[in-house]
N, C-alpha and C positions, 0 to 999 in steps of 0.2 A: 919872325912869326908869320905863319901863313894861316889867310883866314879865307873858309868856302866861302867862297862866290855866287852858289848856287843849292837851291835845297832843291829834291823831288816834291811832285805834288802831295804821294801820302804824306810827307815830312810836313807838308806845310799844310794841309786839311788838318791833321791832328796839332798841328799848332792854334790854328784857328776856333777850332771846332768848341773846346773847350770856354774860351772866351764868347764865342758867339750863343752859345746857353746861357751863359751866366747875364749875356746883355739881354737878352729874351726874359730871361726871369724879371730883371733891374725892369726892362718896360711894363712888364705884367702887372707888375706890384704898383707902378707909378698908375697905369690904368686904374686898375682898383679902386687903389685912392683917389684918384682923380675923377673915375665917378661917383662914387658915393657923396665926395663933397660936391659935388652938382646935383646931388638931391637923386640918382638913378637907382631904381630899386637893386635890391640885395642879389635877385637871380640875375637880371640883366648885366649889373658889374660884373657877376662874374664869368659869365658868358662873354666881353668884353675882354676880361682880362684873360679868361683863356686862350683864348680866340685869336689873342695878340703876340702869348707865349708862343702858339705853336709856328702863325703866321706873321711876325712882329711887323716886318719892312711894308707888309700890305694892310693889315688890319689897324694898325698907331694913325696912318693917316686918316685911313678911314672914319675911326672913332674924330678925329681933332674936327673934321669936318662936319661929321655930325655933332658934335658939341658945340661948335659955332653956331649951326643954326638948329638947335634945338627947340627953341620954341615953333618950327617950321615942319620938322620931323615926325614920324609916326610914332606912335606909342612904343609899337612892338621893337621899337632903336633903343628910343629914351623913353625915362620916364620922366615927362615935364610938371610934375605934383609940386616944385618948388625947393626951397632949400629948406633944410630939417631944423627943427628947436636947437639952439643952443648946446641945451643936455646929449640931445641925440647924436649932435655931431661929436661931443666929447668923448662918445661911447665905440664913437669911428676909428677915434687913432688905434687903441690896443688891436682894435678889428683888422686893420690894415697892417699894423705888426704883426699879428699872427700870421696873415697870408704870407708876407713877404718872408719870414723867418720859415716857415713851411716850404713855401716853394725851394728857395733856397739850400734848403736843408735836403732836398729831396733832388736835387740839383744836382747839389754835392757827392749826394749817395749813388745815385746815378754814374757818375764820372769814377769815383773809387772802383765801384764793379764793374766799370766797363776797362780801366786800368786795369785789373787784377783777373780779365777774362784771359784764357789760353790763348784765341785767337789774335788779343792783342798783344802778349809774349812775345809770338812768334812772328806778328809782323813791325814789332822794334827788332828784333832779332835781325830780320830777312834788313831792312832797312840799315841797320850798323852793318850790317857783310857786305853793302851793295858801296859802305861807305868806306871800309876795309879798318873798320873801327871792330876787330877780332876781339876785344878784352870784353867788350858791352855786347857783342852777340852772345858770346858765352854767357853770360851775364842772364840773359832773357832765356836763351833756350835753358839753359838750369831751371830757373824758376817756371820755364812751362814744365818741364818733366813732372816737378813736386806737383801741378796741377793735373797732369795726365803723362801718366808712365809709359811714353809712346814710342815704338819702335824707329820710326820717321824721323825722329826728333833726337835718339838718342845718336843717329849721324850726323845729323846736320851738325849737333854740336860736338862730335866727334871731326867733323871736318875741318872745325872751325879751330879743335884744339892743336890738329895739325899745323893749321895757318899760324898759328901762335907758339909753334915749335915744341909742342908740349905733351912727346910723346908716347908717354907711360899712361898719360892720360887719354888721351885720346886712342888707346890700344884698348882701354877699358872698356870706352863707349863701342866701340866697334864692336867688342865682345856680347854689350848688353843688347845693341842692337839687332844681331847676329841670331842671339840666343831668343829675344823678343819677335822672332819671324819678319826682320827686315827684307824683302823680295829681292834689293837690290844685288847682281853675283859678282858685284867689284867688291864686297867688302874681303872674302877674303885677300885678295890682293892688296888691299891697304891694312889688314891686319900683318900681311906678311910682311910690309914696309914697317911699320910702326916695330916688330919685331926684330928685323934687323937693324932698326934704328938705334935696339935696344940690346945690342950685338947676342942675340937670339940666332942665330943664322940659320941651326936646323931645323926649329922650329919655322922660323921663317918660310924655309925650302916648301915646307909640308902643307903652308898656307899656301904659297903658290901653284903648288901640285893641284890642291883641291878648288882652285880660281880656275888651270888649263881645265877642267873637269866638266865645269859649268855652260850654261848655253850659251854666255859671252863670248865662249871659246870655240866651238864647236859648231856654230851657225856656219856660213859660207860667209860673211863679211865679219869677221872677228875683230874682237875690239883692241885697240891698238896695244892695247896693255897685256894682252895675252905676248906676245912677241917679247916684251918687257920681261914678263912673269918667267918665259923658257929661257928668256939669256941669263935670269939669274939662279934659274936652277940648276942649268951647264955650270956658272962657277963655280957654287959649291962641291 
């Protein structure tokens, strides 16, 4: 069993990333709580605790230090009024529950919609092709298409299905892509592969004719596939 050695950095920000919210929340909420039981009023905690979500590594120390010397501190930091009755602090915990099941929650929702965005489809996609992990790119660009029925998109993972030998399918996409006003003028040359793959030969031929046709072919440095394109339409 062979295990990578090495991730890319998108691979490992999107590992991160996730985690590193959810610790931001964990400190926020401890903020919170942790000023109101030091008696700091209601807007200032929460100022505090936002303050720490967005800035955690900078704002957590900041607060600790000012709560050491609180009594020393300006008002507009803390509020030094003392610690609350009894009652009132009992009225703290649900108070502090709510924030932290809110944030959290909101966390959460966050991170779903950001999963389930097109742009991050396609960059697990781009990320599994880079890895030659062809089953999980297909995978992602599918579920980007259901999000946006994108010409771009309907190659890539047509190319992908080529990489994965799978070429009736991948004859489709090239088709939808084609029909979807993909710019690209190599496609009909890989529709005429995937055709003859699919011992379509004349059709085949006809895709290649209409590839020699295109500017790929026809510029002064032609692209190396046009020469491909003629020698297989000599054999037929």
């Amino acid at each position: 069993m062979i295990l990578r050695s090495s991730i890319s950095a998108g691979e490992l920000f999107e590992l991160i990333r996730p985690a590193a919210l959810v610790v931001s929340a964990l400190l926020s909420s401890w903020v919170f709580a942790s000023a109101r039981r030091h008696g700091i009023s209601l807007p200032i905690a929460l100022a505090w605790a936002l303050a720490s979500l967005v800035f955690p590594f900078i704002v957590v120390p900041i607060y600790l230090i000012a709560r050491s010397r609180r009594k020393k501190s300006a008002p507009v930091l803390l509020d030094s009024d003392g610690p609350a009755p009894a009652g009132i602090r009992r009225r703290r915990g649900p108070l502090n529950l709510a924030y932290t099941v809110i944030l959290l929650s909101l966390v959460g929702l966050y991170l779903y919609r950001d999963y389930q965005d097109i742009d991050s489809y396609l960059a697990r996609a781009a990320q599994a092709q880079l890895r030659g992990d062809h089953a999980r790119a297909i995978v992602e660009y599918r579920a980007a298409l259901l999000k946006d029925d994108n010409a771009h998109t309907h190659k890539l993972l047509a190319m992908e299905l080529v990489a994965a030998r799978l070429p009736r399918e991948a004859l489709s996409e090239f088709r939808l892509a084609e029909k979807a006003g993909e710019p690209d003028d190599r496609i009909p040359y890989h529709i005429g592969l995937m055709l003859e793959a699919l011992n379509q030969s004349d059709q085949a031929a006809l895709e290649y004719w209409k590839f020699l046709q295109t500017r790929a072919c026809i510029q002064e440095l032609p692209d190396p596939r046009c020469e491909d394109a003629r020698r297989r339409v000599s054999n037929d």
